[in-house]
N, C-alpha and C positions, 0 to 999 in steps of 0.2 A: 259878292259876300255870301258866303257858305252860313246855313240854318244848322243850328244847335238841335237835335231835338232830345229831350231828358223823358225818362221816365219818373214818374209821378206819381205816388200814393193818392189817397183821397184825400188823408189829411193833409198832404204836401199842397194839394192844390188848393185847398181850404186855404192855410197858412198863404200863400202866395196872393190870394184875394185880397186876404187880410193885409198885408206888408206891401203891392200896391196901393190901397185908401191909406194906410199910415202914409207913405209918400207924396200921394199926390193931396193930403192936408183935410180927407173931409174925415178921416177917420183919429183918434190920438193914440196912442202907444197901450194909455191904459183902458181904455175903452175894445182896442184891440187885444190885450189880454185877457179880458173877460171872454169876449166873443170864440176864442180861441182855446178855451176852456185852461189855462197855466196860468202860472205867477207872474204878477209883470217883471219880475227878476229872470226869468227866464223869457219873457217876451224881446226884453233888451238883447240878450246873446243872437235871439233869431235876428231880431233887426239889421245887429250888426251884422251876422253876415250875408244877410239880403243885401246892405246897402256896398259890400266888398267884393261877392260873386253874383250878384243877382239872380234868378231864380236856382242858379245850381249850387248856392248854397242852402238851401232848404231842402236837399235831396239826403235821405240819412248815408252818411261816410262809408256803412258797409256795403254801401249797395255793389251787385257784381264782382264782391271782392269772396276769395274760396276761404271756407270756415277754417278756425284755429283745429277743429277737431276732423275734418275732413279723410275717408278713409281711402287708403292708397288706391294708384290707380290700378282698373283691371280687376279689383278685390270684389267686387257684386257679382262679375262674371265669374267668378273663381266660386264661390259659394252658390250661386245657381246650377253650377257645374256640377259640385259635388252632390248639389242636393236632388237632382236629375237622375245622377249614377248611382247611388247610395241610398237616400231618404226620401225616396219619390212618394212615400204615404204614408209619411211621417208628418205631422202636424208643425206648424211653427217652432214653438217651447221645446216640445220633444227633439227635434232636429238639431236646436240649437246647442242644447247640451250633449248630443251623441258626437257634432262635431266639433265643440270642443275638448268631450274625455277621449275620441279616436283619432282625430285628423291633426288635432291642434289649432283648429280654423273659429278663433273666439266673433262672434257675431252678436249684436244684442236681437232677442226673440223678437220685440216689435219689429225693428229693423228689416230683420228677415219676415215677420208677417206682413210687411207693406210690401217690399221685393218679391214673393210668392204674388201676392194678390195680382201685384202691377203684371207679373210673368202669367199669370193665368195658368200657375201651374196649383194653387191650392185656394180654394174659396170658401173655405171657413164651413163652418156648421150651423145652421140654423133652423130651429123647427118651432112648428106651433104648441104650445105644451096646455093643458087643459089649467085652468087656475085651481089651486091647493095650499089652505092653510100650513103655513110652517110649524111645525113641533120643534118645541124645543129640545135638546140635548141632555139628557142625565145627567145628573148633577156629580156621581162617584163613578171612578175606575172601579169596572166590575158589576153595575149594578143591571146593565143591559147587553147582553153581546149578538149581536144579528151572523145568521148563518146561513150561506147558502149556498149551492154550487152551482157554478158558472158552463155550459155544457158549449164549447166555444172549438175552432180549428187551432189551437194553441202553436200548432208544429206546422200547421197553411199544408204546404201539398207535400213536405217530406213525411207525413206520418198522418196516420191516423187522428180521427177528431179525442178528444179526452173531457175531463172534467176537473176543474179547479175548485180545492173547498175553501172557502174564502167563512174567515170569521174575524167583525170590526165589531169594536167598542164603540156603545153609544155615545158615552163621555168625550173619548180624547179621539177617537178614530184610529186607533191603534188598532195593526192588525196581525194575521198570520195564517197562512195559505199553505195546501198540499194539494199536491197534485194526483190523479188517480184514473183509472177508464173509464167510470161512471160516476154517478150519486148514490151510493151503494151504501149499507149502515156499515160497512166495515172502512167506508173512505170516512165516513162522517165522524164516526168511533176515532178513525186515525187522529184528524183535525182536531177532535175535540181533547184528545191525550195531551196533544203537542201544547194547547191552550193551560189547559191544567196544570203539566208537570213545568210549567214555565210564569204561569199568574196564579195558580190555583182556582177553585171551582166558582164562577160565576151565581149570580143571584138567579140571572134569568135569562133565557134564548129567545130570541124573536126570530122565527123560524117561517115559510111558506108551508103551506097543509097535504104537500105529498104524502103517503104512507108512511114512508119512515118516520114521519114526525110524530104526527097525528095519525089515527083510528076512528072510522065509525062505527066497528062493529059492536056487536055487545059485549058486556064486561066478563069473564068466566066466574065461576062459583068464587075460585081463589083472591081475583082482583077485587069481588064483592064484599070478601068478608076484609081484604086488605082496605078499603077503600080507596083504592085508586085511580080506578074507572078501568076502562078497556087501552090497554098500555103496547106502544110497539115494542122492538127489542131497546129501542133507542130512547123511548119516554120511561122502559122501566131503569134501565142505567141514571139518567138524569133523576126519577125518584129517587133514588139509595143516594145520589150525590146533593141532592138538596136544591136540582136545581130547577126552576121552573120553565116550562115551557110555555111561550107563546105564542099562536097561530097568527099571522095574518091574512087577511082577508085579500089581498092584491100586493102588488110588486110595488108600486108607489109607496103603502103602507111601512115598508123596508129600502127607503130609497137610501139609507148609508150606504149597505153593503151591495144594493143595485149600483148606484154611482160609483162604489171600490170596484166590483166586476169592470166597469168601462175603463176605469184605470189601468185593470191589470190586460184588458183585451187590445188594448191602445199599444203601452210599455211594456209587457213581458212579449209579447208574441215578437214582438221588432226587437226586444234584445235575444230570446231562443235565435232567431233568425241569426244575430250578428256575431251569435258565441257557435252558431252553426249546433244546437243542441236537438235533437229528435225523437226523445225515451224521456218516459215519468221517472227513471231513478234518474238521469243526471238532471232532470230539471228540478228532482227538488234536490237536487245537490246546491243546485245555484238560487233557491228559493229563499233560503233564510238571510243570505245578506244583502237578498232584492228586494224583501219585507222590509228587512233592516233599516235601509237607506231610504224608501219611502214614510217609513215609520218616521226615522230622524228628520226627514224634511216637513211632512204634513201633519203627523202626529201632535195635538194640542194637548194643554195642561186640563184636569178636570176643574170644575165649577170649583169642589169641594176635597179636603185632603183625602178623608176616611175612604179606603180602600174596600167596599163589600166582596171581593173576593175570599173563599172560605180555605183552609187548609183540610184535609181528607180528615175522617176522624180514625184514629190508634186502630191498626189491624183491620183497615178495608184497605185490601191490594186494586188497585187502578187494571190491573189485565183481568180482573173477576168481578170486575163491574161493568166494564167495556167490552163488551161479548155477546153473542148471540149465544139465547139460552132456550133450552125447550126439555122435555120430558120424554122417557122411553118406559115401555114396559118392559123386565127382566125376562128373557124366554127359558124354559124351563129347562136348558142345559146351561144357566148363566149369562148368558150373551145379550146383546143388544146392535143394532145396526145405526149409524149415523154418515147422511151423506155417502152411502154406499161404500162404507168402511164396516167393517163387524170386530166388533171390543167383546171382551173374553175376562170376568170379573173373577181372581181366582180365589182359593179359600183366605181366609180372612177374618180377624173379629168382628164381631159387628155388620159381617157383609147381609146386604139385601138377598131376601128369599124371592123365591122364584116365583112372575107374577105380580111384581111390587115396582113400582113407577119408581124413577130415581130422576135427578136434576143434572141435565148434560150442561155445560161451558163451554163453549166453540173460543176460545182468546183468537186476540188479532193476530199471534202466530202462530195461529191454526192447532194447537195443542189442545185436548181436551181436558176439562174437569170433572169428575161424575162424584155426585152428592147423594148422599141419603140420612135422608132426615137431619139434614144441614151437618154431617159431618163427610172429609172428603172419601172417596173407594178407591182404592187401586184397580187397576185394569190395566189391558194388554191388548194393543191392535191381534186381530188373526188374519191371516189369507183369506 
């Protein structure tokens, strides 16, 4: 006589205990339902088929049988494969969607997080992080926007390192990115146009305390009698636009746009890589419907309706505010030097005498403005 041998859960063999003493009479059917923690309605179904298969009817019917949703065979090998050749430091999530908008290879991201892990080809991220009360979120689109630039290998070894200017709403997390060689006020000027001419002027900046932002020096005569304190190129554009700056004190302080940075270091750098792109102009060719699409996925609704973004006020042009500005003395044949350029002011009404400080505007496409006593001068590059 050949041995049966079953496999058996815990409660299976519980139950089997049980459905023995109902048997052999020192135990009753409902006294065994109790024990058994079910209904004696449903104790009756076990019994009977204990008393029809014996203990292998107490074994649940799917056991060793392959799942209704079961995925073809070869198919884990397949997507291990790809993700070996392809997405070898791409994250679970991120892999899973690149190969289903490239390859066609649909995967669910857990699926493939448990398949990486078991493969020992990705083991997750995990660090000690110091504890820090949560802040909550601004309540209106517009009332906070964080800026900073990311100084990251965007392009890995076909290019040089650059710098991404990244600006998120504290409200919804909406964002909007440009790309550039450094952290320069004429990258941060750029960033800050694109924000403007597409939301209008924010309430306020939560900005890190590099130079560009902030100043410690002292105030000059002008900024004292202005009161506005001691102003870079870029805190006096954000005075004329109303907007405030705020410093802070560590990168935690600003962890929106810190945690956006990891976003865009993670996902842009592995899509440049897959569109093969290697230049700040074509990457922000492909910038705004890569905001886009992260905008539409993770972008949230604000607390509240009201919009605190500001529209310009009548006759302040956005290129004569966003500008580096500074002062020349007129030399006594008219002329002036900026950036190792010499400007040649020619007759004219009104024009500034010789000896007399006038107000240069360097715009972001490099054109100059020259002011005197806030009305504009004509001028003329010379050799």
């Amino acid at each position: 006589m050949t041995e049966e041998t079953l496999r058996m859960s815990r409660k299976e063999r519980k139950r089997l205990i049980v459905m023995e003493q109902v048997r052999a009479g020192s135990l009753t059917l409902v006294a065994g339902a109790e024990r058994m923690g079910i209904s004696y309605r449903q104790a009756k179904r076990i019994w009977a088929r204990f008393r029809h298969q014996g203990a292998g009817g107490l074994v649940h019917g799917n056991r060793d049988r392959l799942g209704n949703r079961r995925l073809e065979e070869g198919f884990k090998e397949k997507v291990l494969a790809l993700y070996g050749e392809k997405y070898r430091d791409f994250g679970p999530t991120l892999a899973a969607e690149k190969m289903a908008e490239r390859d066609g290879v649909r995967v669910n991201r857990e699926t493939l997080r448990r398949w990486l892990k078991g493969a020992c080809l990705w083991m997750g991220r995990t660090a000690w992080r110091r504890h820090r009360r949560r802040r909550q979120r601004r309540a209106h689109f517009g009332e906070l926007v964080q800026l900073d630039g990311s100084h990251h290998g965007w392009f890995e070894e076909r290019a040089e390192q650059a710098c991404l200017m990244v600006m998120v709403d504290d409200a919804t997390g909406h964002t909007e990115a440009l790309m550039a060689e450094g952290e320069t006020t004429q990258a941060v000027f750029g960033v800050l146009r694109k924000w403007i001419e597409r939301h209008g002027a924010p309430a306020a900046l939560y900005t890190d305390r590099k130079n560009i932002y902030v100043t410690d020096r002292e105030p000059t005569a002008q900024e004292k009698r202005a009161g506005t304190g001691a102003l870079t190129d870029f805190g006096r554009a954000c005075w004329r636009l109303g907007i405030e700056i705020i410093a802070a004190h560590s990168p935690q302080a600003k962890g929106r746009v810190e945690r956006k940075n990891g976003v865009f270091q993670d996902r842009l750098v592995k899509e440049l890589r897959l569109l093969g792109i290697d230049a700040i102009e074509a990457a922000n060719a492909m910038l705004d419907p890569f905001t886009a699409d992260l905008n539409r996925r993770f972008a949230q609704a604000p607390l509240e309706e009201a919009n605190h973004h500001r529209a310009l006020s009548p006759g302040l042009a956005l290129e004569d505010v966003l500008c580096l500005e500074s002062t020349r003395v007129v030399q006594n044949d008219w002329t002036f030097a900026l950036g190792g350029r010499t400007f040649q002011i020619p007759p004219q009404p009104n024009a500034p005498r010789a000896r007399r400080r006038v107000c240069l505007r360097q715009r972001l496409d490099q054109t100059i403005l020259c002011l005197y006593q806030g009305r504009p001068v004509e001028i003329e590059e010379v050799a």
